[in-house]
MDTraj code that builds the backbone (N, CA, C; nanometers):
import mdtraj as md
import numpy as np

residues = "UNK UNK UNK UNK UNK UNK UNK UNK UNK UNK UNK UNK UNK UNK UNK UNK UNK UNK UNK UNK UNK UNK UNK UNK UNK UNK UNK UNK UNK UNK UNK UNK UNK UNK UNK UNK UNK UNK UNK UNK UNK UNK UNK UNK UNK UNK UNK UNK UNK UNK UNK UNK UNK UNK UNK UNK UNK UNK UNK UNK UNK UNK UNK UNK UNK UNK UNK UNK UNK UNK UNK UNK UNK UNK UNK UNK UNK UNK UNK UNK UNK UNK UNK UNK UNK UNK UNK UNK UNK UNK UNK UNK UNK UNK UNK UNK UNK UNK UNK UNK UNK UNK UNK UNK UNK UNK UNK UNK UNK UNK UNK UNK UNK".split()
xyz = np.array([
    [6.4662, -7.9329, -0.5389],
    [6.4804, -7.8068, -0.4690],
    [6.5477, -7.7041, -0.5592],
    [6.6467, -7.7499, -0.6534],
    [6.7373, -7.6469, -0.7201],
    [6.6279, -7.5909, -0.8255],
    [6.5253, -7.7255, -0.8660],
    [6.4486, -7.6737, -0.9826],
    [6.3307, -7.5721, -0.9432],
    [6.3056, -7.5657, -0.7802],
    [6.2224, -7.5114, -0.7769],
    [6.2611, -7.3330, -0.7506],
    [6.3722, -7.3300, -0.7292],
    [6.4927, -7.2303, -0.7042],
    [6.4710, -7.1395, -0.8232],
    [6.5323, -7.2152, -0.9337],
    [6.5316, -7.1849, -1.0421],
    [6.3971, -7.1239, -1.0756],
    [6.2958, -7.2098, -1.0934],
    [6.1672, -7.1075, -1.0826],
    [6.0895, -6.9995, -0.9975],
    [6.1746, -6.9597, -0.9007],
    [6.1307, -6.8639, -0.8604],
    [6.1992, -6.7578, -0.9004],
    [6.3416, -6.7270, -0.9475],
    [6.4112, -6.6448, -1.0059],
    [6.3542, -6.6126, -1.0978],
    [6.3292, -6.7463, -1.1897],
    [6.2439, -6.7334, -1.3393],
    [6.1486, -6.6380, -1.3173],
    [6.0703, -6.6387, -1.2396],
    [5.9208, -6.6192, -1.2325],
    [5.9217, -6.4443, -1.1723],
    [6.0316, -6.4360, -1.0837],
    [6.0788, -6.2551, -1.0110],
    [6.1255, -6.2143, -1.1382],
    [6.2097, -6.2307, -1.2290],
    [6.2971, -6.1802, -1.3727],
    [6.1334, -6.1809, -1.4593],
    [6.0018, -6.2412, -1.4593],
    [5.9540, -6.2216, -1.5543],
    [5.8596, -6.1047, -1.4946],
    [5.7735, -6.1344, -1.3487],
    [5.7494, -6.0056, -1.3149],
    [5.7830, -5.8670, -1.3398],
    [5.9154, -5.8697, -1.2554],
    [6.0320, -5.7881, -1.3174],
    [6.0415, -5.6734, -1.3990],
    [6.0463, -5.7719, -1.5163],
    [6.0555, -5.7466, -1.6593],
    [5.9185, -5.6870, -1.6948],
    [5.7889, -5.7396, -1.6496],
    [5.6117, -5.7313, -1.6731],
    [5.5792, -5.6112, -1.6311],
    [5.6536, -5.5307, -1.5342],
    [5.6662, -5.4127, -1.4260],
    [5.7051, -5.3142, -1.5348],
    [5.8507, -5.3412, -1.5372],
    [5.9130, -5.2611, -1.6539],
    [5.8631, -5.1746, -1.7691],
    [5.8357, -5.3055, -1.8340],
    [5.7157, -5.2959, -1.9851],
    [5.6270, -5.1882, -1.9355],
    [5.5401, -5.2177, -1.8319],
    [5.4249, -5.1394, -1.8152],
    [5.4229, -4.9955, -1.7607],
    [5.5898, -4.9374, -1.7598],
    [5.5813, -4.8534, -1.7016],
    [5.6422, -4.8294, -1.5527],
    [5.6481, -4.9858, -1.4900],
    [5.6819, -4.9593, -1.3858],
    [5.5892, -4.9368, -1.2806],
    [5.4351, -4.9275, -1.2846],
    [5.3750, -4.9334, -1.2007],
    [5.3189, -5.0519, -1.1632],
    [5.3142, -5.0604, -1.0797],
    [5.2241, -5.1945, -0.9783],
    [5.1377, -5.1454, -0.9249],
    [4.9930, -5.2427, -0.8971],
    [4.8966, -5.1656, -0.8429],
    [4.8888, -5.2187, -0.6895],
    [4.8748, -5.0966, -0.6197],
    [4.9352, -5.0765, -0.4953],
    [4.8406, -5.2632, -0.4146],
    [4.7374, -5.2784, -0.4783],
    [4.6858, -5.4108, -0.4127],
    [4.7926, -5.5597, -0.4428],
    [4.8867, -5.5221, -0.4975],
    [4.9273, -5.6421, -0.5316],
    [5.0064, -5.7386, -0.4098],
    [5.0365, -5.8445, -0.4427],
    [5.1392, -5.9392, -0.3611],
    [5.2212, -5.9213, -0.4111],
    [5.3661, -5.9781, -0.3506],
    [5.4728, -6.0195, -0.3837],
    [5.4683, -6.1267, -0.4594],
    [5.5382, -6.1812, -0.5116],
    [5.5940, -6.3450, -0.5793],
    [5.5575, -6.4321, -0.4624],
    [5.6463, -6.4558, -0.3640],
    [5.6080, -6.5131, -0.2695],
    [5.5224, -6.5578, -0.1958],
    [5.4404, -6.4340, -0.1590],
    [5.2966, -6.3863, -0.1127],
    [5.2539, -6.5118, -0.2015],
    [5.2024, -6.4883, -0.3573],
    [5.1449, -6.5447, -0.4747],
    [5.1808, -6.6861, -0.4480],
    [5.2644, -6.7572, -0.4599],
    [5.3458, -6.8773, -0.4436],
    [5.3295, -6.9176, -0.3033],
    [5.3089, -6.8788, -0.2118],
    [5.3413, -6.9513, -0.0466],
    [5.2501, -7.0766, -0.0845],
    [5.2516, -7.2186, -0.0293],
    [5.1893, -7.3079, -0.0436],
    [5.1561, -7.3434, -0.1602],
    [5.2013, -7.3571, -0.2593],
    [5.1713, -7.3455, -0.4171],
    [5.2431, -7.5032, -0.4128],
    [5.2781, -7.6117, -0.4675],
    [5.3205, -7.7039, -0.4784],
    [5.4302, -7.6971, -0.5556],
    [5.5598, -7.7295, -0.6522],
    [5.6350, -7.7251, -0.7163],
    [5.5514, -7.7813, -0.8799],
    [5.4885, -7.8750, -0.8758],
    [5.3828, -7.8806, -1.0305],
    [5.3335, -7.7648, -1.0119],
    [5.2456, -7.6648, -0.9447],
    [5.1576, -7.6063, -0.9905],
    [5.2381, -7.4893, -0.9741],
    [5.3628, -7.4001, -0.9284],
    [5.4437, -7.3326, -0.9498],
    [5.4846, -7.3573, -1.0779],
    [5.5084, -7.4704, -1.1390],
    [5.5976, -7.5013, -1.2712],
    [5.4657, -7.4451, -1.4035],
    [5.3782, -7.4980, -1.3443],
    [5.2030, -7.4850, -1.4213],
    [5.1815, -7.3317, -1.4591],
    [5.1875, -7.2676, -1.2997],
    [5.1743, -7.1369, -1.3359],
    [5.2337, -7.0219, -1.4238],
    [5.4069, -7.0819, -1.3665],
    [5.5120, -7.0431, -1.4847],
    [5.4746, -7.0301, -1.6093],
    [5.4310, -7.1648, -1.6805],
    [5.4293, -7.1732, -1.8322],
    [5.2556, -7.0849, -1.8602],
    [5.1918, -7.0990, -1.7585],
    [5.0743, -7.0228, -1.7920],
    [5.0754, -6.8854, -1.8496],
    [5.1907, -6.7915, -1.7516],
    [5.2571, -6.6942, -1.7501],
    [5.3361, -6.6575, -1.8820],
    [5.3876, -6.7396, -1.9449],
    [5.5364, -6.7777, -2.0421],
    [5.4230, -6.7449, -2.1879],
    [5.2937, -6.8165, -2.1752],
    [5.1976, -6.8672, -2.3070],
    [5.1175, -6.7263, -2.3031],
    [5.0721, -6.6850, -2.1614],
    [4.9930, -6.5556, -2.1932],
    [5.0779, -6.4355, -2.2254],
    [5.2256, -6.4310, -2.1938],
    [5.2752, -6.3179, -2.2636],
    [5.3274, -6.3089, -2.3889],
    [5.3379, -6.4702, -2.4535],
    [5.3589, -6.4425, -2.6157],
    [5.2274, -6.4757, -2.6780],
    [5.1311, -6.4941, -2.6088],
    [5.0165, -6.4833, -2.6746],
    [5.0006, -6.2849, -2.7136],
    [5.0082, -6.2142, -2.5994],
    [5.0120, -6.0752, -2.6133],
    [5.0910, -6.0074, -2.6676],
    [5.1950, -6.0708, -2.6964],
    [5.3416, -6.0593, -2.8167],
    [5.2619, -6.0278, -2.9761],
    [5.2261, -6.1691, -2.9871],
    [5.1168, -6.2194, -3.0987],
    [5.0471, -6.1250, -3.1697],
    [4.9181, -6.0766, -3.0260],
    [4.8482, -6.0000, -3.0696],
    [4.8906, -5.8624, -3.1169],
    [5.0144, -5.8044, -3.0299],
    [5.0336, -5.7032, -3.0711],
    [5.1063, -5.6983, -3.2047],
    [5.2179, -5.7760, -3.2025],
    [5.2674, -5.7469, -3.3518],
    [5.1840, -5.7869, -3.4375],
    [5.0061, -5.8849, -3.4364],
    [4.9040, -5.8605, -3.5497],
    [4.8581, -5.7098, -3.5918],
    [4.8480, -5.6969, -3.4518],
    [4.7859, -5.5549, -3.4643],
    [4.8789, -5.4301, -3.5066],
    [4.9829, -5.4215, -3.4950],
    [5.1027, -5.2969, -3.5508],
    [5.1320, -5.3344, -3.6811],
    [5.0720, -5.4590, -3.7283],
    [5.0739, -5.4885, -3.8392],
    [5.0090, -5.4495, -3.9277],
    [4.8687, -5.4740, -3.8835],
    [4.6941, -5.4115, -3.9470],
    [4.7380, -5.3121, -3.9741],
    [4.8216, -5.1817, -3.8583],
    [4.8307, -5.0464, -3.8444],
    [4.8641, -5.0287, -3.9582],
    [4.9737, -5.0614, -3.9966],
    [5.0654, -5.0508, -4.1178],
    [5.0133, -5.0577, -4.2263],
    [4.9353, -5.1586, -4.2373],
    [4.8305, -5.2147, -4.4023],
    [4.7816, -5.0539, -4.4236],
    [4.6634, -5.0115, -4.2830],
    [4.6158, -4.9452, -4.3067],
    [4.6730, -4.7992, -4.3172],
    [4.7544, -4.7543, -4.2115],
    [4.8205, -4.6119, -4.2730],
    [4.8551, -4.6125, -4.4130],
    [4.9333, -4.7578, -4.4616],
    [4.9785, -4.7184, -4.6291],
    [4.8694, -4.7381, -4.7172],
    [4.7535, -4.7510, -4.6929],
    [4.6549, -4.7540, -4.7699],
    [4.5442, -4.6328, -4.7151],
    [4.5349, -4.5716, -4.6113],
    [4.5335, -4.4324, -4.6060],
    [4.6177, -4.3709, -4.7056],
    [4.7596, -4.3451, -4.6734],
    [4.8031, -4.2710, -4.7737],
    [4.8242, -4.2876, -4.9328],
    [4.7725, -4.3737, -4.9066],
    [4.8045, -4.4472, -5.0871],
    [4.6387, -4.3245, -5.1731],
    [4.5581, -4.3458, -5.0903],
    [4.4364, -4.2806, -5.1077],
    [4.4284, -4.1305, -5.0659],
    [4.4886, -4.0353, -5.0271],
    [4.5289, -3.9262, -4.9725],
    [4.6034, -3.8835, -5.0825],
    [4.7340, -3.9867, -5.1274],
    [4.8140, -3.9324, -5.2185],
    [4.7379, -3.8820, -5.3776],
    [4.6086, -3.9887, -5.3898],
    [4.5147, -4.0278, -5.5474],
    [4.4527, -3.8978, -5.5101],
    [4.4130, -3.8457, -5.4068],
    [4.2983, -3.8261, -5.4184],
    [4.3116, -3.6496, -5.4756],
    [4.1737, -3.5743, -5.4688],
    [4.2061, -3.4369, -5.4924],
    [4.2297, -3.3510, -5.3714],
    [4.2987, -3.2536, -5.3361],
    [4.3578, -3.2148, -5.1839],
    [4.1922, -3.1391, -5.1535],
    [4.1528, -3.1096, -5.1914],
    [4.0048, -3.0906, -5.1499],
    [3.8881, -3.1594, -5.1065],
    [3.8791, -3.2826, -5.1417],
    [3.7948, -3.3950, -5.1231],
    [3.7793, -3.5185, -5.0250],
    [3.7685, -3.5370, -4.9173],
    [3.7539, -3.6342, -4.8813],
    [3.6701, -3.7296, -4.8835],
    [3.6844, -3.8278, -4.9312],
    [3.6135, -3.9491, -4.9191],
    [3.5466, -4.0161, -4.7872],
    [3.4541, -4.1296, -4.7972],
    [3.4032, -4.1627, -4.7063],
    [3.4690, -4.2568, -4.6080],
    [3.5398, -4.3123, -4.7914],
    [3.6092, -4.4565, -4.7234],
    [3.7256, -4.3920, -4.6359],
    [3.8073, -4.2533, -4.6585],
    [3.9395, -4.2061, -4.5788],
    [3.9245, -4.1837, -4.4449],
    [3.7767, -4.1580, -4.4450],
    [3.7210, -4.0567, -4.3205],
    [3.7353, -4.2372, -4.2137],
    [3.6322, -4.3178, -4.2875],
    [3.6299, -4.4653, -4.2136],
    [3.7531, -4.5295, -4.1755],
    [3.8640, -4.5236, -4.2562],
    [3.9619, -4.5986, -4.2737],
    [4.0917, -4.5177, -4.1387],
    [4.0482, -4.3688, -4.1281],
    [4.1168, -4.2726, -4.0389],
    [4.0365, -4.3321, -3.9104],
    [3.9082, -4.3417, -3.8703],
    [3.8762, -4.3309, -3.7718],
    [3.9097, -4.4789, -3.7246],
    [3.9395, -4.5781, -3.8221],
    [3.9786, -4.7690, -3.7817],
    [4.1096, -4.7225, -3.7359],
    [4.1878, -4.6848, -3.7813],
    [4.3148, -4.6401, -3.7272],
    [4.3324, -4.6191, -3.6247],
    [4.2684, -4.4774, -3.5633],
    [4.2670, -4.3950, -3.4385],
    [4.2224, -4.5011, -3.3198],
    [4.1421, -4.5920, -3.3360],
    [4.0389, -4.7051, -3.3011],
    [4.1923, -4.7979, -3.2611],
    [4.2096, -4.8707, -3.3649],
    [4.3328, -5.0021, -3.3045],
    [4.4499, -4.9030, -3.2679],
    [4.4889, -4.8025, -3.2943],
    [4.6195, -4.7360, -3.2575],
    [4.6149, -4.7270, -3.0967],
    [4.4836, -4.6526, -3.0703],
    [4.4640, -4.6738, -2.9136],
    [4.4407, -4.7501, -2.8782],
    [4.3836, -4.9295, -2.8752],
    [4.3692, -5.0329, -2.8494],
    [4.5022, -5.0854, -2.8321],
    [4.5900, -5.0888, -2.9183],
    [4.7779, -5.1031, -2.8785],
    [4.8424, -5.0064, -2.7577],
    [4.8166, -4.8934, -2.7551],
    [4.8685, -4.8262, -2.6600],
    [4.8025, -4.8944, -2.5890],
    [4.6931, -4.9132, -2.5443],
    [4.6471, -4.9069, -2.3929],
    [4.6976, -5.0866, -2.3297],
    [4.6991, -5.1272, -2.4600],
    [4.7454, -5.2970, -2.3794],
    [4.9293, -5.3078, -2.4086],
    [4.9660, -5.2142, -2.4468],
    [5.1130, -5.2179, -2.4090],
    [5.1125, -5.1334, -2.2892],
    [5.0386, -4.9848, -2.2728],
    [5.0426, -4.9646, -2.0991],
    [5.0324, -5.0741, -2.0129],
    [4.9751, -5.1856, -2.0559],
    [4.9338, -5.3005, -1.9193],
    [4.8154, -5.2622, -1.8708],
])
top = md.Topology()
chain = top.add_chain()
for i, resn in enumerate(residues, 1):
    res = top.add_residue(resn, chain, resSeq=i)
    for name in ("N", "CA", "C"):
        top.add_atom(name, md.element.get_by_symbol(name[0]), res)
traj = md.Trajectory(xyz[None], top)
C-alpha cells in the first residue's frame, strides 16, 4: 500500500512537472491521474510509471541530439559566412540555413509538447 502511495505522488510530481515544461497547458479533454489510474492494478501502475520515466528521457535524448546538430551546424554556417565574399552566397549556405530553420523549429515545437 505505501508502495503504491508512493507511486502515485511519483506519477502527480511527474505530470506536474510534464504541465510545467509545456507551458502549463493541458488539453481541456484530459483526465486526472486518478481518473487514468482508477482500476489500474499496482504492476501495471508501476509498468506505466517506468513507461512514462523511459519516454521522457528518451525525449531528453532526442532533444539534446538535436540542439546538438543545431550547433555543428550554426558553427559551420558561420565558419562559411565568415570565408566567404560578403556578396556571394553559396548554395551549400542557402541549404545548410534552410536545415537549420527546419530542426530549430522541430525542437521548439516538441519542447512546446
Amino acid at each position: 500500500m505505501r508502495m503504491l502511495t508512493i507511486a502515485m505522488v511519483g506519477m502527480v510530481l511527474v505530470t506536474a512537472g510534464s504541465a510545467k515544461i509545456s507551458g502549463g497547458q493541458m488539453p481541456a479533454a484530459s483526465f486526472t491521474w486518478a481518473d487514468q489510474m482508477h482500476g489500474m492494478s499496482q504492476p501495471d501502475i508501476m509498468r506505466h510509471l517506468e513507461q512514462r520515466k523511459m519516454l521522457i528521457r528518451e525525449r531528453q535524448k532526442r532533444l539534446e541530439a538535436d540542439t546538438d546538430k543545431l550547433l555543428a551546424l550554426t558553427t559551420a554556417l558561420k565558419e562559411q559566412v565568415d570565408e566567404s565574399n560578403k556578396d556571394i552566397l553559396s548554395v551549400d549556405m542557402i541549404k545548410k540555413a534552410e536545415e537549420i530553420e527546419k530542426l530549430a523549429h522541430s525542437v521548439k515545437e516538441r519542447i512546446k509538447g
